[in-house]
DSSP file (Angstrom, degrees, kcal/mol; ACC not computed):
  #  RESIDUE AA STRUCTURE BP1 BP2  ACC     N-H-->O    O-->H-N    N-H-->O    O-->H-N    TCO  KAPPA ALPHA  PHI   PSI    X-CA   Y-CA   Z-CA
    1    1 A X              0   0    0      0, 0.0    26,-0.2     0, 0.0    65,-0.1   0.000 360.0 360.0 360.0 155.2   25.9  -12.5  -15.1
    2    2 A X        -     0   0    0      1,-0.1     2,-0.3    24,-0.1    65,-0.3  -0.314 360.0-101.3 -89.9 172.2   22.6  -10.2  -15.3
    3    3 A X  E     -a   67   0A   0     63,-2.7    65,-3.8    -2,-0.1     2,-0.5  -0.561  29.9-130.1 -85.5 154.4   19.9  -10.7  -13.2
    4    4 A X  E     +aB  68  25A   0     21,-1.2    21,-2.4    -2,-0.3     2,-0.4  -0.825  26.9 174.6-109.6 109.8   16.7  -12.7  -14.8
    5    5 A X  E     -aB  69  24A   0     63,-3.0    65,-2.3    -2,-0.5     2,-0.5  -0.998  10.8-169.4-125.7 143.5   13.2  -10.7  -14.1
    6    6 A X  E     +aB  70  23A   0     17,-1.4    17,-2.0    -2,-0.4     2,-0.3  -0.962  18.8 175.9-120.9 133.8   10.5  -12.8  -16.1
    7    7 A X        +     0   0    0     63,-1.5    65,-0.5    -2,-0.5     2,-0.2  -0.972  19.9 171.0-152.2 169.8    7.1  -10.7  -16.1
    8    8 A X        -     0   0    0     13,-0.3    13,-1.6    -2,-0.3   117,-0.3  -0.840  15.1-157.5-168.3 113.1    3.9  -10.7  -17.4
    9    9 A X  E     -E   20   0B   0     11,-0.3     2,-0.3    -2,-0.2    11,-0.2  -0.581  17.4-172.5 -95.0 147.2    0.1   -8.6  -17.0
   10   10 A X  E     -E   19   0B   0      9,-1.2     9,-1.6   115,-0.3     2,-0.4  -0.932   3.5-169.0-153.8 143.2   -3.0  -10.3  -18.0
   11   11 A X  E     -E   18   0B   0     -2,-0.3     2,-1.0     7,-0.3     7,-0.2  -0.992  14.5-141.9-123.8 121.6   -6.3   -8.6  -18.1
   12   12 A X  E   >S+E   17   0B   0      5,-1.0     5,-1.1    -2,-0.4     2,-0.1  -0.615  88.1   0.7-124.5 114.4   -9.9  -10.3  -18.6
   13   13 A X  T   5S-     0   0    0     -2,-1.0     2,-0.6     3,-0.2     3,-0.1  -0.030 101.9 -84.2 103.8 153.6  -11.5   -8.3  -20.5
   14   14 A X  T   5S+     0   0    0      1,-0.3    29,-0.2    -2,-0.1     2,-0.1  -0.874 129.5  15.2-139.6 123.3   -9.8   -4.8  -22.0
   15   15 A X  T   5S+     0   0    0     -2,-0.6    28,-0.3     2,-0.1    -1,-0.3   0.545 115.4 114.3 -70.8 166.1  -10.1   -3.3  -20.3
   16   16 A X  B   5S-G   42   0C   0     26,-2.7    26,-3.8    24,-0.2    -3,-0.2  -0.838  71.3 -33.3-169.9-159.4  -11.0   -5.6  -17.3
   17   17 A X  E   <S-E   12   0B   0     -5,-1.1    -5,-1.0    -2,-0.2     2,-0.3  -0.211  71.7-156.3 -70.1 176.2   -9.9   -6.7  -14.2
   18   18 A X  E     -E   11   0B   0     -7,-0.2    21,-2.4   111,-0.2    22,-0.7  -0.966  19.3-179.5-164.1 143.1   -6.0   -6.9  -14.2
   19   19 A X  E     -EF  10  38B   0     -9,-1.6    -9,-1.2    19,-0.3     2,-0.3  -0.676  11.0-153.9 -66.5 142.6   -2.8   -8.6  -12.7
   20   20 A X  E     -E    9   0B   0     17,-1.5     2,-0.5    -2,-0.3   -11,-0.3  -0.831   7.2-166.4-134.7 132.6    0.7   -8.6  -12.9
   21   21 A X        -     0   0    0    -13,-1.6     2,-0.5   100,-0.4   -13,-0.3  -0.874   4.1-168.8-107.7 128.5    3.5  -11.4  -12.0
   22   22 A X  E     - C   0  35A   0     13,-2.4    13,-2.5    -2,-0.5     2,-0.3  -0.920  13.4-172.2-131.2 141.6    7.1  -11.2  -11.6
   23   23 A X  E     -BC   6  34A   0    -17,-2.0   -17,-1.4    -2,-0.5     2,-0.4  -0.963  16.4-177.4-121.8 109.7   10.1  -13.8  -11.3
   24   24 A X  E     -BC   5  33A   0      9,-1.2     8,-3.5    -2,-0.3     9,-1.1  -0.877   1.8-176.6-116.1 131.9   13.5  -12.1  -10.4
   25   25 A X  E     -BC   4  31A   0    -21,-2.4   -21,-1.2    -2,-0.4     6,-0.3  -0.914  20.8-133.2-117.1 165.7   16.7  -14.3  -10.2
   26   26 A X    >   -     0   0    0      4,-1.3     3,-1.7    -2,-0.4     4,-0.1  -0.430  45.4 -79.6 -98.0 178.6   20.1  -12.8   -9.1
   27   27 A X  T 3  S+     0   0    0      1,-0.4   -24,-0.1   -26,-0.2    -1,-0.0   0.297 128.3  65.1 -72.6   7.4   23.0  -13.6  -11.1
   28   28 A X  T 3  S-     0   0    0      2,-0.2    -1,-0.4     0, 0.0     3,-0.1   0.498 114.7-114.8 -92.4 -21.7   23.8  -16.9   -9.7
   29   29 A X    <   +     0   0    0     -3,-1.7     2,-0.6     1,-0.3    -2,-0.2   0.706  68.4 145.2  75.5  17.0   20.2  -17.9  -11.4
   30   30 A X        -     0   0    0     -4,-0.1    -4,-1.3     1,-0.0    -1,-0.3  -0.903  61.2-109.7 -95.1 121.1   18.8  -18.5   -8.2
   31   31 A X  E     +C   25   0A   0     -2,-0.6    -6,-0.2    -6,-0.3     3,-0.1  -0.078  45.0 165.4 -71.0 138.9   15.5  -17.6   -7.9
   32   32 A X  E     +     0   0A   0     -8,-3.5     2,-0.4     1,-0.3    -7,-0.1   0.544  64.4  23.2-118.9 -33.1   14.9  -14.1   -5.3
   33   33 A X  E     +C   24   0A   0     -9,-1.1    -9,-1.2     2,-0.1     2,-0.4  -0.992  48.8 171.1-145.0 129.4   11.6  -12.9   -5.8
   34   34 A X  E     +C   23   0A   0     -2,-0.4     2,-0.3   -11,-0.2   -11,-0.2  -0.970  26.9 154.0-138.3 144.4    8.5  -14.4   -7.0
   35   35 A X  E     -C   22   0A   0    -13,-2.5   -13,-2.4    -2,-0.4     2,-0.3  -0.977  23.8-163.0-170.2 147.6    5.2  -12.0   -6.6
   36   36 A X        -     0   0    0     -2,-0.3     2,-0.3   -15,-0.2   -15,-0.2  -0.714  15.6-172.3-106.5 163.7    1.3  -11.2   -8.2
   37   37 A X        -     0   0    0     -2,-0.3   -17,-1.5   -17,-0.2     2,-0.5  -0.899  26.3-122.9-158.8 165.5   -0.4   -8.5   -7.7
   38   38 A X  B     -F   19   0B   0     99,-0.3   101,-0.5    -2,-0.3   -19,-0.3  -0.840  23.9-175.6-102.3 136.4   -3.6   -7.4   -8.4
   39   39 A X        -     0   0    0    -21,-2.4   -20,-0.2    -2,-0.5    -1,-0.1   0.488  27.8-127.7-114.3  18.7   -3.6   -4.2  -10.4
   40   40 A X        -     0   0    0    -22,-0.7    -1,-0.2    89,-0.1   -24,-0.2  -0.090  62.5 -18.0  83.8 147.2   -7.5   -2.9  -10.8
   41   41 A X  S    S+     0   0    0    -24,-0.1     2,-0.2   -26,-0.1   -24,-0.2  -0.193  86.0 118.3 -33.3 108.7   -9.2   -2.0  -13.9
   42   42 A X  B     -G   16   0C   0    -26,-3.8   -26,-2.7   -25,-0.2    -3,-0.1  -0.841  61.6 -88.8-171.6 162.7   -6.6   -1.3  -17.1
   43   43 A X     >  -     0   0    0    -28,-0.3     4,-0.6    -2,-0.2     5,-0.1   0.560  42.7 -94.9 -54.2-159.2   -6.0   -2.8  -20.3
   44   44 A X  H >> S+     0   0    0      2,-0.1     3,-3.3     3,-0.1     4,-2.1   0.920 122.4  43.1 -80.2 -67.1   -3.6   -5.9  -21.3
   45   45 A X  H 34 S+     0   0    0      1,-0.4     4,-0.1     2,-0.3    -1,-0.1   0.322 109.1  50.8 -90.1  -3.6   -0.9   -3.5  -22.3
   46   46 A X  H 3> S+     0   0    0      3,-0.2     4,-2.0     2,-0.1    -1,-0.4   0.632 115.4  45.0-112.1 -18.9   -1.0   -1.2  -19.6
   47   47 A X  H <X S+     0   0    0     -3,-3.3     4,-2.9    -4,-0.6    -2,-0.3   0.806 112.6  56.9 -80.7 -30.4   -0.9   -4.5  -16.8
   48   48 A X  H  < S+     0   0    0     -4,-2.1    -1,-0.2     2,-0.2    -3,-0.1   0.761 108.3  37.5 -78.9  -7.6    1.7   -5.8  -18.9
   49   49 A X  H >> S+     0   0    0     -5,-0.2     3,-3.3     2,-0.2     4,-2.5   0.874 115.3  64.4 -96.5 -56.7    4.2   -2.4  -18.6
   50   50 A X  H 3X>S+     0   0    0     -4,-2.0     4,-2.8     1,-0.3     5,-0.5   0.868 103.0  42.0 -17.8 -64.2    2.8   -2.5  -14.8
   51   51 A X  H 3X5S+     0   0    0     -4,-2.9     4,-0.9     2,-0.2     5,-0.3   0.865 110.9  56.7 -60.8 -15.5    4.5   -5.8  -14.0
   52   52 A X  H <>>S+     0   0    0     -3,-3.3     4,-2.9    -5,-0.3     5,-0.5   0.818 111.0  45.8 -92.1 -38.4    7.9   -4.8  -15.9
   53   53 A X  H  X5S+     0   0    0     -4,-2.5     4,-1.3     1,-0.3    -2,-0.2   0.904 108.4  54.6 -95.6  -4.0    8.1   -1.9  -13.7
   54   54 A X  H  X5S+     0   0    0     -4,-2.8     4,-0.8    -5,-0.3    -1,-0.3   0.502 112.2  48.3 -61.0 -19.4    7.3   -3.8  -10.6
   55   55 A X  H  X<S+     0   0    0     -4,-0.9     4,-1.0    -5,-0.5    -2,-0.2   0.714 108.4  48.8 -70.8 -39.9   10.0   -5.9  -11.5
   56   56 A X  H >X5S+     0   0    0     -4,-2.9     3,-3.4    -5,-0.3     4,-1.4   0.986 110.7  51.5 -61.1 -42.9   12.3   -3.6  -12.1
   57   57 A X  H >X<S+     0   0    0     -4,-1.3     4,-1.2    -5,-0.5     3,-0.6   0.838 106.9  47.9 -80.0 -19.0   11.8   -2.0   -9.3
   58   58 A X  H 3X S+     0   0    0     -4,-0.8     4,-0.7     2,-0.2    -1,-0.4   0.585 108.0  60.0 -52.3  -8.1   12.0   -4.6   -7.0
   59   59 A X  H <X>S+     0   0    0     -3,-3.4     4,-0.9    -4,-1.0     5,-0.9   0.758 104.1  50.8 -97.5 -21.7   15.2   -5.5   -8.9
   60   60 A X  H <<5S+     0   0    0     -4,-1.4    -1,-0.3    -3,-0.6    -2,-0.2   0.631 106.0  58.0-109.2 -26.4   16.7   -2.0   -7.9
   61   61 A X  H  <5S+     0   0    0     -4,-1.2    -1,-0.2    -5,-0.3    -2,-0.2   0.797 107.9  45.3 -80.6  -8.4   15.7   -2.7   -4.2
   62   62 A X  H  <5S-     0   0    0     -4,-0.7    -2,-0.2    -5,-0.2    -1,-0.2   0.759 122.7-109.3 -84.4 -22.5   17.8   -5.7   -4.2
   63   63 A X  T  <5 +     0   0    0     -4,-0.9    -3,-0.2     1,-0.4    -4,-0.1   0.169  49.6 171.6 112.9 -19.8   20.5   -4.0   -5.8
   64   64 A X      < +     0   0    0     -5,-0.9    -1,-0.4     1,-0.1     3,-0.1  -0.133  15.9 178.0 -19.6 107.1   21.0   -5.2   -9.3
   65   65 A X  S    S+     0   0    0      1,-0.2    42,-0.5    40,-0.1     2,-0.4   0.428  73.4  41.9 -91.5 -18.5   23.3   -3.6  -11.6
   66   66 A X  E    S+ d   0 107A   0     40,-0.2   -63,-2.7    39,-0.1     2,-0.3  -0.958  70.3 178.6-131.7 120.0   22.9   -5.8  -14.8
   67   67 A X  E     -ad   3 108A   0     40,-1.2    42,-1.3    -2,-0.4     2,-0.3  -0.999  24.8-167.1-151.0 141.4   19.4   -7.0  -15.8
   68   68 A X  E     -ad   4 109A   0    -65,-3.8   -63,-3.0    -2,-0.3     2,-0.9  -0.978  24.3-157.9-134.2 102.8   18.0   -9.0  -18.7
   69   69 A X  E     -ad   5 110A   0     40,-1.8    42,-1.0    -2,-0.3   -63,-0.2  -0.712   4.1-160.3 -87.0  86.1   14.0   -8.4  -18.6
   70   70 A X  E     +ad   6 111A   0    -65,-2.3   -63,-1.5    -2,-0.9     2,-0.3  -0.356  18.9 160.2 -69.4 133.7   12.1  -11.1  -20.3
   71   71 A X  E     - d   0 112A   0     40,-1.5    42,-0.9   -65,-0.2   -63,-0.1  -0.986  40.3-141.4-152.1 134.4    8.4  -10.5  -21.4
   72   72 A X  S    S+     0   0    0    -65,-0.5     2,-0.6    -2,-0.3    43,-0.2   0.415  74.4 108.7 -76.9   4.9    6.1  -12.1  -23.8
   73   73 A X     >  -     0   0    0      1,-0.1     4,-1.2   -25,-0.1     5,-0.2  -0.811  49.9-171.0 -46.7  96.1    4.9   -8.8  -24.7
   74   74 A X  T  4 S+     0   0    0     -2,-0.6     4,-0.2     2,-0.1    -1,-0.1   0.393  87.6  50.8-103.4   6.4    6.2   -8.0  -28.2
   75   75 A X  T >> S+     0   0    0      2,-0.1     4,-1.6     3,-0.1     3,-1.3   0.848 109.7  44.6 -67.2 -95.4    4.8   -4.3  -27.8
   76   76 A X  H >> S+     0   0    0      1,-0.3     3,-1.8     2,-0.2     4,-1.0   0.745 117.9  50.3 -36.0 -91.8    6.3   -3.3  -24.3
   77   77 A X  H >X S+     0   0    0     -4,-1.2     4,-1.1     1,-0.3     3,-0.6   0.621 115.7  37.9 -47.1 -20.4    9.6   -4.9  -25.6
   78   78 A X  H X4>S+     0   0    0     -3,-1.3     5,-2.1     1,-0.3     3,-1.0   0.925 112.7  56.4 -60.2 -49.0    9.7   -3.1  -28.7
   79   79 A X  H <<5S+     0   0    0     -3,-1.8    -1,-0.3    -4,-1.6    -3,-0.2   0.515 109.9  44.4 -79.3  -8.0    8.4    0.2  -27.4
   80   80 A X  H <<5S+     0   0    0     -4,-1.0    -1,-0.3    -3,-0.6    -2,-0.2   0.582 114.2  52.9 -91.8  -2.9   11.2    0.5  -24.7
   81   81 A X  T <<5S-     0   0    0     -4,-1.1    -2,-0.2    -3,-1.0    -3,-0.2   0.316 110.9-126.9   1.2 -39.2   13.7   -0.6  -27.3
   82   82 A X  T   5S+     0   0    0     -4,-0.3    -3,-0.2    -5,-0.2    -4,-0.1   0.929  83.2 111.1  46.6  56.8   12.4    2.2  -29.9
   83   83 A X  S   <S+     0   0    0     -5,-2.1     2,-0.3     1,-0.3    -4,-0.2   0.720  70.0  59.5-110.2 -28.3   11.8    0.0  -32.5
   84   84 A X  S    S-     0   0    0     -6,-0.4    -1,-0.3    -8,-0.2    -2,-0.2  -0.851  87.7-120.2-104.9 122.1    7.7    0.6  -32.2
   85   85 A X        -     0   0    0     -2,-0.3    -1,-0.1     1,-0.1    -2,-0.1   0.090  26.3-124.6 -38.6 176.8    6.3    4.3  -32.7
   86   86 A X        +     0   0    0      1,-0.1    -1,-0.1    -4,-0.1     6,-0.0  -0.468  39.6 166.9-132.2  61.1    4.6    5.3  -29.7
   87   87 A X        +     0   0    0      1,-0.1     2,-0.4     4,-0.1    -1,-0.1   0.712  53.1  65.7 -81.0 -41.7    1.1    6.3  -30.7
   88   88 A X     >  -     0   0    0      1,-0.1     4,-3.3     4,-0.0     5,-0.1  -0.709  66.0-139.9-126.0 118.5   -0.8    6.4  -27.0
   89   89 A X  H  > S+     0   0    0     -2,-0.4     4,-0.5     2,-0.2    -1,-0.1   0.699  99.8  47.2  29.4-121.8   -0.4    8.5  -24.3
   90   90 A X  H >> S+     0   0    0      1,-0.2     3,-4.9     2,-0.2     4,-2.0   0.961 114.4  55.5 -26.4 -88.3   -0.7    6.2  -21.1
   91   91 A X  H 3> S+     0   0    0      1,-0.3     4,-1.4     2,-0.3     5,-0.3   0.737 106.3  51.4 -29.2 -48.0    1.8    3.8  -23.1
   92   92 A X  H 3< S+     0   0    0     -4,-3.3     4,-0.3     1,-0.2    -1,-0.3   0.848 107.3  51.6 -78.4 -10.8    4.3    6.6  -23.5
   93   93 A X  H <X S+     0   0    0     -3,-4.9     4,-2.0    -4,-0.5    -2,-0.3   0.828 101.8  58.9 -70.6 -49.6    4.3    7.4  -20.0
   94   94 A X  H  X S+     0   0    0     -4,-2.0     4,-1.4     2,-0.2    -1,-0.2   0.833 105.8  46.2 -53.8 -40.9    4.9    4.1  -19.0
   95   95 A X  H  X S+     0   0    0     -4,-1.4     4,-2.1     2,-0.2    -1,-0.2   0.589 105.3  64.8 -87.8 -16.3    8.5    3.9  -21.1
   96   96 A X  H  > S+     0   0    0     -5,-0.3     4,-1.0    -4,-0.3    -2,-0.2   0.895 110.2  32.7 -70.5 -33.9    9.2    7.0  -19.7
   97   97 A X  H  X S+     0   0    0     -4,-2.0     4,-1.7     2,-0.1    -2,-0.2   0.764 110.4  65.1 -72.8 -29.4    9.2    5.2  -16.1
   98   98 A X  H >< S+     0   0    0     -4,-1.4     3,-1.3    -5,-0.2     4,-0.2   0.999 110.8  27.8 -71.4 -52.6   10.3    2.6  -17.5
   99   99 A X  H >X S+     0   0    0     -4,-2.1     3,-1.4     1,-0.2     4,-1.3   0.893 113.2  74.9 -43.4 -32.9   14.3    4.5  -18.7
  100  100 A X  H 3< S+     0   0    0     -4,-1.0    -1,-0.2     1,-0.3     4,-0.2   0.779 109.1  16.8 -48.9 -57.3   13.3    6.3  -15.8
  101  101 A X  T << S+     0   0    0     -4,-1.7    -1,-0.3    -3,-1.3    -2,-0.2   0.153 115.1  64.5-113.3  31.6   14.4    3.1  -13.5
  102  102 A X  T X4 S+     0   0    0     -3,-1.4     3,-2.3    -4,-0.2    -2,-0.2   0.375  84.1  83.8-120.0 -16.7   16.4    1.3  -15.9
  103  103 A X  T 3< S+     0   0    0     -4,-1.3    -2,-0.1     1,-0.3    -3,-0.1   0.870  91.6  66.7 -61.4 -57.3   18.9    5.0  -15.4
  104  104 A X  T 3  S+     0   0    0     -4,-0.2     2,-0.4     1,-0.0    -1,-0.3   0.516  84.6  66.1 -39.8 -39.9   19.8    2.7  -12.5
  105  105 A X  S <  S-     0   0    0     -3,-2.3   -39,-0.1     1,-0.2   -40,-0.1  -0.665  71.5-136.4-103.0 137.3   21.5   -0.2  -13.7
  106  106 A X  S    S+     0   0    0     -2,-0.4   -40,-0.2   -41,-0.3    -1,-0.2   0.767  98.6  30.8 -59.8 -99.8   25.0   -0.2  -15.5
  107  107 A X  E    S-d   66   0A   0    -42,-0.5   -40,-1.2    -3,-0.1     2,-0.3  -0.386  73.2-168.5 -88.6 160.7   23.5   -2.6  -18.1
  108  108 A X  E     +d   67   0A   0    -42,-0.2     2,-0.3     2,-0.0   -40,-0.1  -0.981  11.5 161.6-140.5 124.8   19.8   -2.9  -19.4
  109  109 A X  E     -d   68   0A   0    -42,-1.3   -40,-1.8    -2,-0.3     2,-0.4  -0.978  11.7-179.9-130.6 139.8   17.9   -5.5  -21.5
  110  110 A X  E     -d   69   0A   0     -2,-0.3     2,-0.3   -42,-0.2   -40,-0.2  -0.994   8.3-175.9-133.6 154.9   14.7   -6.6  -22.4
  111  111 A X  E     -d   70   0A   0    -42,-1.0   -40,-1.5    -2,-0.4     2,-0.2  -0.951  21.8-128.4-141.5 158.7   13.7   -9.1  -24.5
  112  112 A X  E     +d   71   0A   0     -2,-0.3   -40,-0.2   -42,-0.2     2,-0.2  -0.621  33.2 172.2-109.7 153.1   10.2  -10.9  -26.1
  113  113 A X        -     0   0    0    -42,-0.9     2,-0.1    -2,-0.2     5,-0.0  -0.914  34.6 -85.8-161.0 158.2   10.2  -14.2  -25.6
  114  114 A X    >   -     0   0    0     -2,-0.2     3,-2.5     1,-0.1   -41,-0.1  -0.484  35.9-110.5 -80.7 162.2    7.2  -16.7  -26.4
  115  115 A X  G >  S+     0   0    0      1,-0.4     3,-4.2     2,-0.2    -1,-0.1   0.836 117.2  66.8 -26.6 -78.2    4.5  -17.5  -24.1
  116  116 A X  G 3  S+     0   0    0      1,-0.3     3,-0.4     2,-0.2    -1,-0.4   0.418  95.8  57.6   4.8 -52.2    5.7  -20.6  -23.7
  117  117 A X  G <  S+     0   0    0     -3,-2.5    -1,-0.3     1,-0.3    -2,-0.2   0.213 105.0  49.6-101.9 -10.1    8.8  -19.2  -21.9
  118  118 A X    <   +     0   0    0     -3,-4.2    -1,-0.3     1,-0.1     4,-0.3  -0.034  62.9 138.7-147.6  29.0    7.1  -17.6  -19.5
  119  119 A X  S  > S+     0   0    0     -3,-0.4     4,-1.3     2,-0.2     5,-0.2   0.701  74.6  50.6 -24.6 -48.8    4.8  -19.9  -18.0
  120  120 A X  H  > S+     0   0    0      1,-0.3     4,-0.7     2,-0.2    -1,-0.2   0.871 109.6  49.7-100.6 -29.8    5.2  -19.1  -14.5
  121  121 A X  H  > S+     0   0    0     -3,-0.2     4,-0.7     2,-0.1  -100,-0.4   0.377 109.0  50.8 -60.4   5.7    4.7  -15.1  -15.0
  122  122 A X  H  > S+     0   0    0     -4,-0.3     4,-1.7     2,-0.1    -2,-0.2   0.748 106.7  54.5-102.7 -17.7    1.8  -15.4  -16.8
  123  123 A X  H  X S+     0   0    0     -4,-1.3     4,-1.1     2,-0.2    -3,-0.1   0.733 114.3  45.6 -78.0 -24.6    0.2  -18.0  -13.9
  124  124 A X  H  X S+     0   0    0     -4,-0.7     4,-1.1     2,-0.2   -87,-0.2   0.978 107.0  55.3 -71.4 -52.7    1.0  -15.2  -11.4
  125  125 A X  H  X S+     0   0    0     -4,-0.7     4,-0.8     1,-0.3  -115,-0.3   0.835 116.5  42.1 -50.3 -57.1   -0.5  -12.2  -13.7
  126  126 A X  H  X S+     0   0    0     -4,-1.7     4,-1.0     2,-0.2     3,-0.4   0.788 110.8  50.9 -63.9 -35.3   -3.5  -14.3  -13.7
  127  127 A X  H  X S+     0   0    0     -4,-1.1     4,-0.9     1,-0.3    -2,-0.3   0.625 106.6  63.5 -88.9 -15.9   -3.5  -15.3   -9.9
  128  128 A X  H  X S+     0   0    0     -4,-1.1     4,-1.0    -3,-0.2    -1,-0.3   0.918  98.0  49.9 -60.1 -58.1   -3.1  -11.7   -9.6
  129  129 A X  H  X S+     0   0    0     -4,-0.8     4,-1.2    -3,-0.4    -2,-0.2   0.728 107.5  52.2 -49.8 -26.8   -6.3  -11.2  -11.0
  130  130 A X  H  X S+     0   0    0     -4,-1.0     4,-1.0     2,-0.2    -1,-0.2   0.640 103.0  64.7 -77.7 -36.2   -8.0  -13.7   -8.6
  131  131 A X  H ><>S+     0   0    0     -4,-0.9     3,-2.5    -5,-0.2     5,-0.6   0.951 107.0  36.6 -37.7-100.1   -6.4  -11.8   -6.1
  132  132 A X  H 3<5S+     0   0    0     -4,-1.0     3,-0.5     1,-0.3    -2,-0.2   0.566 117.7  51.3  -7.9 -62.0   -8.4   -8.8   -6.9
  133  133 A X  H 3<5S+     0   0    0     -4,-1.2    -1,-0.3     1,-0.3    -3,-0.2   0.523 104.7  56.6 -60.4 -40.1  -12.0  -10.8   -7.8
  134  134 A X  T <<5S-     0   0    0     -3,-2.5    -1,-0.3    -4,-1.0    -2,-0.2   0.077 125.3-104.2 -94.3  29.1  -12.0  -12.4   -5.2
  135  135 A X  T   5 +     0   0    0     -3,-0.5    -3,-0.2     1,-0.2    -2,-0.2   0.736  64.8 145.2  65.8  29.4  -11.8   -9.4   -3.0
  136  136 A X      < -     0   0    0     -5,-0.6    -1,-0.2     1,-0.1     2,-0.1  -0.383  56.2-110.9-100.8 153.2   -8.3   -9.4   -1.7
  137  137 A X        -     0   0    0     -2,-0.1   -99,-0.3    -3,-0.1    -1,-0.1  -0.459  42.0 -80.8 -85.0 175.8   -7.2   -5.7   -1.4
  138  138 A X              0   0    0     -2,-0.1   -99,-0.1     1,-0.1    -1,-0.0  -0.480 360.0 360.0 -61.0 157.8   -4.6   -4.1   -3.9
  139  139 A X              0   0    0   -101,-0.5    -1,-0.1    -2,-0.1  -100,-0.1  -0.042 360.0 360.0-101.5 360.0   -1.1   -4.8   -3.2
């Protein structure tokens, strides 16, 4: 079974102060990894491909070979997918790291999922910011 990474970037203001949160389970579904960080001044969409590739890449130091990456971002998934042109830059650089470390894993997925679904990355992504804001250094 693949391994489970839940993530999620939240920025307040965009651009503004910025976050990201990751939940990685292994393939028993037992929870491995849980993490914020704070990521500094960038948009929504640019914390929200941050956290997917801090999750991946922790998923590739644990050793994961099959991973199903959940995001309530219906941009990020689409645009690593190649279902959404890719108008900006930054944004294409980012799905260029992203194949970049997904090269790793015998299978790759990602998937949108609603807000809803992803409750406990999105509390992190925020607590990420708080990090930050409250003067905690980057991670």
């Amino acid at each position: 079974m693949p391994w489970q990474i839940y993530v999620d970037g939240a920025s307040s203001g965009n651009p503004g102060d910025s976050g990201a949160g990751m939940v990685i389970s292994d393939g028993n579904g037992v929870e491995i990894y849980r993490g914020s960080v704070y990521l500094g001044k960038m948009t929504n969409n640019m914390a929200e491909y941050e956290a997917l590739l801090r999750g991946l890449q922790k998923a590739v130091e644990f050793g994961a070979q099959e991973v199903t990456a959940y995001t309530d971002s219906l941009l990020v998934a689409n645009q690593v997918l190649g279902k959404y042109k890719i108008n900006n830059d930054i944004l294409r650089g980012y799905v260029t790291k992203v194949k970049k470390i997904i090269s790793n894993f015998d299978h790759f997925a990602i998937q949108y999922i609603p807000r809803e679904q992803n409750r406990i990355a999105d509390k992190l992504a925020k607590g990420g910011i708080k990090k930050g804001v409250d003067g905690w250094s980057q991670v």
